[in-house]
C-alpha positions, 0 to 999 in steps of 0.5 A: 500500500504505501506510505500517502504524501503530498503532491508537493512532497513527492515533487521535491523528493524527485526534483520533478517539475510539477508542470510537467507531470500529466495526472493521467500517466503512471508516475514512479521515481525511485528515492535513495533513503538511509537511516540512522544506522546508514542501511540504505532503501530505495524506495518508489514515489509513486502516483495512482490517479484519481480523475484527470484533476487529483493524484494520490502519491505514495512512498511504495516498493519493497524498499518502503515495505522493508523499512516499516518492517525494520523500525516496526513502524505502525499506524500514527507513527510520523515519518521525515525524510530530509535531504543530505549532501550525497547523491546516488547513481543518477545524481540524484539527491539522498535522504535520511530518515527519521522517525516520531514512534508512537508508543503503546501508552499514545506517547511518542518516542523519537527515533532514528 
């Protein structure tokens, strides 16, 4: 399923122009993603049209689906991803995540 964003968030992760992008074609563009512990994910940005007007960004893949498995993320836990001074094959530039986990009890926890 995917982690849902913005239209503006998907557009600065990929560095596509937003006038550009026709909301009736598939879009998917792969971010490079480490986290704290510097393990990488590549991780799909990826748009299911909803009318010719309206797009649904998602963070997907296997990469994605790692991540939340790895850091046992769940429901209501915050997600930021901010940008780093590396960049990848294409180049591309690379993220660092971190985490906001909500505990058991509705208190949050930082992690990274």
């Amino acid at each position: 399923m995917g982690l849902r964003i913005g239209t503006r968030d998907a557009y600065r992760l990929t560095g596509d122009d937003v006038m550009t992008l026709d909301p009736l074609k598939p879009f998917a563009k792969t971010i490079t993603v480490y986290d704290s512990s510097e393990k990488k994910y590549s991780i799909i940005v990826t748009n299911h049209p909803v009318n010719k007007y309206t797009l649904n960004f998602r963070l997907a893949g296997v990469g994605w689906s790692r991540l939340v498995v790895d850091h046992e993320l769940r429901g209501g836990d915050k997600v930021s991803l901010y940008k780093i001074n590396e960049r990848d094959e294409e180049g591309k530039f690379c993220y660092l995540v971190r985490f906001d986990v909500k505990s058991t009890d509705d208190e949050c926890e930082t992690s990274q």
